[in-house]
C-alpha positions in Angstrom: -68.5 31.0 90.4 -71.8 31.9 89.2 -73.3 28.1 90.4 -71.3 28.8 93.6 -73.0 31.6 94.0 -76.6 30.8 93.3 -76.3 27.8 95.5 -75.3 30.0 98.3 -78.7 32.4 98.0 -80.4 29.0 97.9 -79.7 27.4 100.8 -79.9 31.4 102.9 -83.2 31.2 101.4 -84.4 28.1 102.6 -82.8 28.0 105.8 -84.9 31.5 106.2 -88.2 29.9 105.0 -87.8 27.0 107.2 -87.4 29.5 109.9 -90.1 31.2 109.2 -92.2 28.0 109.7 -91.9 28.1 112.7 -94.0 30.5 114.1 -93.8 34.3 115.2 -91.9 33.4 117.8 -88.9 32.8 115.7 -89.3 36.4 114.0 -86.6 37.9 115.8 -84.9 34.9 114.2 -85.7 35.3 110.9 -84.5 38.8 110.9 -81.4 37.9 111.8 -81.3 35.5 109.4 -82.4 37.6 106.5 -79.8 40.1 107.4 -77.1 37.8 107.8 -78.0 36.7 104.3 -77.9 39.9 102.7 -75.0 40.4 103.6 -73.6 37.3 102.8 -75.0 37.5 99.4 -72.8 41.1 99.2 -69.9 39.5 99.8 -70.3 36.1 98.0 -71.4 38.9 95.1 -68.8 41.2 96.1 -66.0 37.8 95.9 -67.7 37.1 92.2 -66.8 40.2 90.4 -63.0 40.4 91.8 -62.5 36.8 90.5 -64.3 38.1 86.8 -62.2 41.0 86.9 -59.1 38.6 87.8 -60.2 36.4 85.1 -60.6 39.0 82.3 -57.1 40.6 83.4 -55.5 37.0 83.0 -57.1 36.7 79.6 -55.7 40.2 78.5 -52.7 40.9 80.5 -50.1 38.0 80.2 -47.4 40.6 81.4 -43.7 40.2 79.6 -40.3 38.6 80.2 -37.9 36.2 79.0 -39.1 31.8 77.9 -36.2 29.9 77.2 -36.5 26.8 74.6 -34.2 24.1 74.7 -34.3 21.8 71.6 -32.1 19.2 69.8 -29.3 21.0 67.7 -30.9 20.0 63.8 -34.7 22.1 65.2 -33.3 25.4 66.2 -34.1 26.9 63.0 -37.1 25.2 62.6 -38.5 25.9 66.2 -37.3 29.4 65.4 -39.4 29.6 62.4 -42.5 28.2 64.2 -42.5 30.0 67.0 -42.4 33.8 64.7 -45.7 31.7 63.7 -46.6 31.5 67.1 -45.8 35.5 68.0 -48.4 36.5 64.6 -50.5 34.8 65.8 -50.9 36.0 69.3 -50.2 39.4 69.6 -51.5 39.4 73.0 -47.9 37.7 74.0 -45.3 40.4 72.8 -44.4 41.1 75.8 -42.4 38.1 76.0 -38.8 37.2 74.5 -38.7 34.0 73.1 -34.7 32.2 73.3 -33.9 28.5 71.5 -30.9 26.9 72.5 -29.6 23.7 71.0 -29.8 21.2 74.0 -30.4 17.4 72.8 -32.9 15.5 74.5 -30.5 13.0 75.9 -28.8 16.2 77.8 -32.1 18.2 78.9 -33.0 15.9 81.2 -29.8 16.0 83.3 -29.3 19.5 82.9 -33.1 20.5 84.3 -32.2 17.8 87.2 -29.3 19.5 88.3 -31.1 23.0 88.3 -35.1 23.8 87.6 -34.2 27.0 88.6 -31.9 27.8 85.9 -33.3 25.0 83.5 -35.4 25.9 80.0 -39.1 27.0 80.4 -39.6 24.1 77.9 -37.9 21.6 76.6 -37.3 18.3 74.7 -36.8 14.9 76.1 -36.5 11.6 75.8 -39.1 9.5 77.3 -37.5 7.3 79.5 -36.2 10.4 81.5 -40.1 11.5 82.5 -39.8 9.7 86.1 -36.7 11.5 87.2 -38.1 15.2 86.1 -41.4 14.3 87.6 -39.4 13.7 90.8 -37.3 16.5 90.7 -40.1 18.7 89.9 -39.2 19.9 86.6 -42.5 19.2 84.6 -45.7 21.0 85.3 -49.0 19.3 84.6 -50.2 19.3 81.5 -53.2 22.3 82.1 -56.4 20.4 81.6 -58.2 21.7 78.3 -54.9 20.8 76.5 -54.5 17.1 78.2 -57.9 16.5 75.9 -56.3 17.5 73.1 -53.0 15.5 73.5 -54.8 12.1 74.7 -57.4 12.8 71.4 -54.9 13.4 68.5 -51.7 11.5 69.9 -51.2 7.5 69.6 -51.7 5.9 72.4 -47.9 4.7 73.0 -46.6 8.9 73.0 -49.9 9.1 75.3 -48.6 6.5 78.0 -45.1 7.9 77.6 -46.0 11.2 78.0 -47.9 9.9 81.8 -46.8 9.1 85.2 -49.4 7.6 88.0 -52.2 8.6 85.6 -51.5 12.5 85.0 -50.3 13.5 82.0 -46.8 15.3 82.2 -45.3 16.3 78.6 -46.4 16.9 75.2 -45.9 14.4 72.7 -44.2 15.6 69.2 -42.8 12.4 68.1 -43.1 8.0 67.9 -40.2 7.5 66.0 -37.8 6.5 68.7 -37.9 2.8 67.6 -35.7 0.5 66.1 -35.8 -2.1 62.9 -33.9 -3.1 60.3 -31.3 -1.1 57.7 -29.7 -3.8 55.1 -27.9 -4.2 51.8 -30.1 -5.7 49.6 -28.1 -7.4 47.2 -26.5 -9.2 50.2 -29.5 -10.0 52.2 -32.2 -11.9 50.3 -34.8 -12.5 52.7 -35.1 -9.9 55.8 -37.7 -12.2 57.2 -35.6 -14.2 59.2 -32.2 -13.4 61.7 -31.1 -16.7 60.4 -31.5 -15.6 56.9 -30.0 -12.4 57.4 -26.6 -14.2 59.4 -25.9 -17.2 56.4 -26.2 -14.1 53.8 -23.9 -11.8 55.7 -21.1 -14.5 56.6 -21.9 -16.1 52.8 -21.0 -12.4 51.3 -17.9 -12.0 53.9 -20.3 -8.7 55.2 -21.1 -7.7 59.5 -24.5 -8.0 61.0 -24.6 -5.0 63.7 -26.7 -5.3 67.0 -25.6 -3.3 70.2 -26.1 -6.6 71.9 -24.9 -5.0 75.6 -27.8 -2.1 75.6 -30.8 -2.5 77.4 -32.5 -0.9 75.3 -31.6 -3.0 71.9 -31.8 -6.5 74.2 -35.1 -6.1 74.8 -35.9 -7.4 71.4 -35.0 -10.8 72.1 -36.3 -10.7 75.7 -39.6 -9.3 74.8 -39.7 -11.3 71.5 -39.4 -14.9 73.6 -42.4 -13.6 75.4 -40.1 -12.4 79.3 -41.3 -9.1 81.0 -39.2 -6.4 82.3 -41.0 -3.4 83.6 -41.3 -1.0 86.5 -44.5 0.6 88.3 -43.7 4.3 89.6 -46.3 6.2 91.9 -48.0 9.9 91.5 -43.8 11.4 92.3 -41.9 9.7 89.8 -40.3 6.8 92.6 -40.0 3.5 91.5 -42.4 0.9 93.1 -42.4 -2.2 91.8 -40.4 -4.2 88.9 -42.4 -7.0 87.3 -39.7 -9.0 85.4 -39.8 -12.6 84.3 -36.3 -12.7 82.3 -35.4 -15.6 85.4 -37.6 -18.2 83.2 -37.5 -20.4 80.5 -38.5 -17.4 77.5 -35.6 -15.2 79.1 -32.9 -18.3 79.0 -34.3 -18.6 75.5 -33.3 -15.0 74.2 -30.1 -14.7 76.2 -29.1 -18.0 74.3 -29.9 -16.8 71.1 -27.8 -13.5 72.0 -24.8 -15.2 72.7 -25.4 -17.4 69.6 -25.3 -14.5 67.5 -22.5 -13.5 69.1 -20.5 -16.3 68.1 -21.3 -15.7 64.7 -18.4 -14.3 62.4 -20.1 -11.6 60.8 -21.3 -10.3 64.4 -20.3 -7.0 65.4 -21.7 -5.3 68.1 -23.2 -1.3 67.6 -26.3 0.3 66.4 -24.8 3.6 64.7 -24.0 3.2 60.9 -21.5 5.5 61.4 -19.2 3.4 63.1 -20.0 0.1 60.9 -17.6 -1.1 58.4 -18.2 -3.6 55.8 -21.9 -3.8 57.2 -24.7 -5.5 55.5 -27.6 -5.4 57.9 -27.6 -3.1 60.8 -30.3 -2.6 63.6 -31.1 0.8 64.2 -33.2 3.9 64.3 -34.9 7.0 62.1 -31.9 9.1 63.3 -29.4 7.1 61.0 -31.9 6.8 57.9 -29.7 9.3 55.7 -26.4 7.6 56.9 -27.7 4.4 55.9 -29.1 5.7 52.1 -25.5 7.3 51.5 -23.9 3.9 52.8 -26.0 1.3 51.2 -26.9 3.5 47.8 -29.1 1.6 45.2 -28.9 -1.4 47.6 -31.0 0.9 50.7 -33.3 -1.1 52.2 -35.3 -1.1 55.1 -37.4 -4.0 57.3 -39.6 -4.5 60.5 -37.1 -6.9 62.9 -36.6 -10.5 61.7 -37.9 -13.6 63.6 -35.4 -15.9 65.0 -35.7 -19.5 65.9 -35.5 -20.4 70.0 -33.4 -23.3 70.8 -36.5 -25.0 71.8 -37.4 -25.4 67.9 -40.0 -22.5 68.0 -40.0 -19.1 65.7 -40.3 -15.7 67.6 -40.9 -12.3 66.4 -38.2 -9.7 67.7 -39.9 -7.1 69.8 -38.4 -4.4 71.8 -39.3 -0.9 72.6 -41.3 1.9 71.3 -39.8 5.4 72.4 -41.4 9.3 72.2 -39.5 12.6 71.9 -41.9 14.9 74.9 -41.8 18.2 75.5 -42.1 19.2 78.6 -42.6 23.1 80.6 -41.2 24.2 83.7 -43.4 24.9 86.3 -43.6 28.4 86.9 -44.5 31.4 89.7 -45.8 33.6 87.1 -49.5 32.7 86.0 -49.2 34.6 83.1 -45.9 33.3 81.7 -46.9 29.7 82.4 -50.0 30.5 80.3 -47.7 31.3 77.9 -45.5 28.6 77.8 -48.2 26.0 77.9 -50.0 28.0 74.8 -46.3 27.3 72.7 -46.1 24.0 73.9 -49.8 22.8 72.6 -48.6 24.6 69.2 -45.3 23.1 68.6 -46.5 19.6 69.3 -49.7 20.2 67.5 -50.6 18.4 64.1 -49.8 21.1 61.6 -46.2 21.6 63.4 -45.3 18.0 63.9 -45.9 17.2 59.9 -43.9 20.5 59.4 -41.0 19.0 61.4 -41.4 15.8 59.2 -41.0 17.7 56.1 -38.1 19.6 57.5 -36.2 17.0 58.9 -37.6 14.3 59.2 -38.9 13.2 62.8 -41.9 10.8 62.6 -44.8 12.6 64.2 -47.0 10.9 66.9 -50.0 13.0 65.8 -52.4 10.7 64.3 -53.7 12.6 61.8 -50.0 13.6 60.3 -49.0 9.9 60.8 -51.6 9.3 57.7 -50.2 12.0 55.1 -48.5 10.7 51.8 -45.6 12.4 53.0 -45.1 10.1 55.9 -46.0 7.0 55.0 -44.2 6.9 51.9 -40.8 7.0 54.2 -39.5 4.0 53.9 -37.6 4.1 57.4 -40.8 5.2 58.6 -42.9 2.6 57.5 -40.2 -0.2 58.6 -40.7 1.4 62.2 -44.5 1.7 61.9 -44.7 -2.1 61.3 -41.9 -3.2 63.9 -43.9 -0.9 66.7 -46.9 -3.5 66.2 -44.8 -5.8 67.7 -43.1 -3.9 71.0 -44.3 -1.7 74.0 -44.2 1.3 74.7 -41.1 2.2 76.9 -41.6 3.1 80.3 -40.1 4.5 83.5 -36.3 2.6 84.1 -33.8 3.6 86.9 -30.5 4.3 85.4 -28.8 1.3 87.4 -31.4 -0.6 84.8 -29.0 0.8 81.9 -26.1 -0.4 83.1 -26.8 -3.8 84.5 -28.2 -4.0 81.3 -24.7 -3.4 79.8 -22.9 -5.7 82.0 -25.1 -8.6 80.8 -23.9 -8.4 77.3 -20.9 -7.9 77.8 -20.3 -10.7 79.7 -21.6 -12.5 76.6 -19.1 -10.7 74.1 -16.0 -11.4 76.5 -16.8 -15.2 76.6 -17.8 -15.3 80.3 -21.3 -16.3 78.9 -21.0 -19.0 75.9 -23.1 -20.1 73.3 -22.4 -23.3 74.3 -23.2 -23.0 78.0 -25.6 -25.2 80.4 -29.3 -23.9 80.7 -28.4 -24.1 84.4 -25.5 -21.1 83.7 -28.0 -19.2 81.6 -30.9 -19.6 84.0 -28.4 -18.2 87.1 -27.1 -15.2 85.1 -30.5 -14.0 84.6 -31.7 -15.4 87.9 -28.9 -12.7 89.3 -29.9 -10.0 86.7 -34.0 -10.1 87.7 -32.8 -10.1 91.5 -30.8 -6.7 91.0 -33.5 -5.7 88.6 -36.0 -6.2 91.8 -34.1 -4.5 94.6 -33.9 -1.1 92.2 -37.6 -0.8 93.5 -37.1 -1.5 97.0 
C-alpha cells in the first residue's frame, strides 16, 4: 500500500510540474490540478490507514467458532495431541473449538464431494482424489508464504501430488503410499528376481500374492516394460488429455508376463496380508508392515520389487506408482477462520509433526529432513519403499472409470479369457481396446 501510494503523489506531482511548463496561461490549470491532487492524496491516504487498521485487526482478531478435522481412525489421538500443541502455542486462536473425527482418506474424498458445505474444514486424502475436490471446489489454495514452505521441505513426488495445473492444493504429510516386497525368508532365497521368487515359492508348496486386476498394482509391470499411462488435467481439475502407450510392444510385454504369473501354481491374487494363507512373498504397502512381522516372525523380510524377464529375452525392473497422504482445507467465508485452519494445516504437516507421526504410528513422512532421521531409515519397510520409489512415478490425476477398466483387464486374465499362451496379435487387441477407452475418458 505504501508503494501504491507513493507512486500515486508521483505521478500528481509530475503531471503538475509538466503543467506548469507550460506557461502562465495554464495557471488556472495548475490550480486545478494541485487541488485535485490534494485531495486525491487525502483519500489515497485516507484508503491506506483503513487497510493498516484492517490489517492489524486481521493479525489480532481471528474471531471464534467451530474447525472440524477429519483424519484416518489410528491419528485421532495423535492429531488430538498435536493440535493441544497447536492451541499453547497460539493463544491468539482460543476462540476456536477444535473437533477430530475418524474419517479415512479413502472416504474423505467422497464425503467432501457430496457436500463442501457440511464437509471437514481440513482433511486427509489420498492423492489420487486431488482432481475431483479441485473440481468440486473443496480445496482452497495453498495461501502463498506457506506454498514456499511446502515446495522447500517436501520431496518433490508429495510436491507434484499435492498440485493441479501448476497451483499447489494440499499439504503433503506423507510418501509412503508405495508398494514392494514382504517375504519369508527362509523360503525365498534371492528377492532379486520374480523368477526367483516363483521357483522358491512353488519349490516350498508356498503363494506369491499380487492384486494382479488393480490398476494401481499393474502398473508395475506396465511401467517396468517401459509403456505410459497418464492423464493431463487443466487449472479445474477436468481431464484433458491421456498419454498412454500400453497399445505397443513394452505393454504386450507386461500383460504377457501378467498372465504368466498367473498361470503359476503358487499365484494368488491380493495385496492385503490379511487375507493371504500359506503366503511366502506378498506385494504390498507400509500399512500391512506389522501384519506381515506377526505373520512371517524371525523369517520378516522386506525388498524393493523384483525384475522379471520379458518374453523378448530382456530383464526389466518392476516400477509402479508412488502415492502421498494430503491434507487438504476447505475453502472458507470467514477470513479469520481460514487463517486459522491454514495456520493448523502448515503445523500438522510440518517436519517436527510428521516424524512425530512416524514415531507414533508409523507413517513415512514426505518432509525431507525427517526422511533422514535414524528413526526412519532404520524401518525396514521403509527403506524397501524408499528404494522401490527410485524406480516409479509419482501418481497422478486418474478418472475413476480408469480404476475399473483397470480391473476388468485382469480379470479377464485370471478367468482364462486372456492366456499365457495367447497370440501377440490377442495381447496387442486387448490392450489396443484398453488404451482406446483409456483415451475417450479425456474427451
Amino acid at each position: 500500500m505504501k508503494k501504491k501510494l507513493v507512486s500515486v503523489l508521483l505521478t500528481a506531482a509530475m503531471s503538475a510540474t509538466l503543467l506548469a511548463g507550460c506557461g502562465e496561461t495554464a495557471a488556472e490549470t495548475v490550480a486545478d490540478t494541485a487541488t485535485d491532487v490534494a485531495q486525491t492524496a487525502t483519500d489515497v491516504a485516507e484508503t491506506a490507514q483503513e487497510v493498516v487498521d484492517e490489517a492489524a485487526e486481521e493479525i489480532t482478531d481471528y474471531g471464534s467458532g467451530d474447525i472440524k478435522i477429519w483424519v484416518a481412525d489410528n491419528v485421532v489421538d495423535f492429531t488430538n495431541e498435536q493440535i493441544k500443541v497447536f492451541q499453547d502455542a497460539h493463544p491468539e486462536f482460543s476462540g476456536y473449538t477444535f473437533t477430530v473425527e475418524a474419517v479415512g482418506e479413502g472416504d474423505a474424498a467422497g464425503n467432501m464431494i457430496t457436500d463442501v458445505e457440511a464437509g471437514a474444514d481440513i482433511y486427509a486424502f489420498a492423492q489420487d482424489q486431488i482432481a475431483r475436490l479441485v473440481t468440486a471446489g473443496a480445496l482452497e489454495v495453498v495461501e502463498d508464504s506457506n506454498a514456499e514452505v511446502v515446495k522447500a521441505e517436501n520431496d518433490a513426488g508429495a510436491v507434484g501430488a499435492a498440485t493441479v495445473g501448476g497451483t499447489l492444493y494440499a499439504y503433503p504429510i506423507t510418501s509412503d503410499n508405495g508398494y514392494f516386497l514382504y517375504y519369508d525368508k527362509s523360503v525365498v532365497t534371492d528377492p532379486s528376481t520374480l523368477e526367483g521368487i516363483i521357483a522358491d515359492c512353488e519349490a516350498a508348496g508356498k503363494n506369491f500374492y499380487f492384486e494382479i486386476n488393480s490398476g494401481w498394482y499393474q502398473t508395475a509391470f506396465f511401467f517396468g516394460a517401459g509403456a505410459e499411462l497418464t492423464y493431463e488435467t487443466d487449472d479445474a481439475g477436468n481431464f484433458t488429455k491421456c498419454n498412454s502407450t500400453y497399445a505397443s510392444d513394452a505393454g504386450v510385454i507386461a500383460l504377457k508376463k501378467i498372465a504368466e504369473i498367473a498361470s503359476s501354481k503358487s499365484f494368488q491374487n491380493g495385496s492385503a496380508i490379511s487375507n493371504a494363507t500359506n503366503c511366502a512373498a506378498i506385494v504390498d504397502g507400509t500399512w500391512d508392515a506389522q501384519a506381515a512381522k506377526d505373520m512371517f516372525g524371525d523369517n520378516y523380510a522386506c525388498a524393493k520389487l523384483p525384475t522379471f524377464q520379458g518374453a523378448d529375452g530382456k530383464t526389466y525392473q518392476m516400477s509402479g506408482f508412488g502415492g502421498f497422504k494430503l491434507l487438504g482445507v476447505k475453502p472458507q467465508e470467514d477470513d479469520g477462520k481460514l487463517a486459522v485452519c491454514d495456520a493448523l494445516a502448515a503445523f500438522l504437516s510440518s517436519e517436527e509433526v510428521q516424524l512425530a507421526r512416524y514415531n507414533a504410528v508409523g507413517w513415512g513422512p514426505s518432509n525431507i529432513k525427517a526422511q533422514q532421521s535414524d528413526a526412519v531409515k532404520a524401518d525396514e519397510a521403509l527403506s524397501a519403499l524408499a528404494e522401490q520409489l527410485q524406480y516409479t512415478i509419482p501418481q497422478g490425476q486418474y478418472p475413476g472409470d480408469y480404476w475399473s477398466l483397470a480391473t476388468s483387464l485382469g480379470d479377464s486374465i485370471i478367468s482364462g479369457e486372456i492366456k499365457a499362451d495367447a497370440s501377440d496379435d490377442d495381447f496387442m487387441k486387448a490392450l489396443t481396446d484398453f488404451q482406446t477407452t483409456c483415451e475417450g475418458y479425456a474427451q
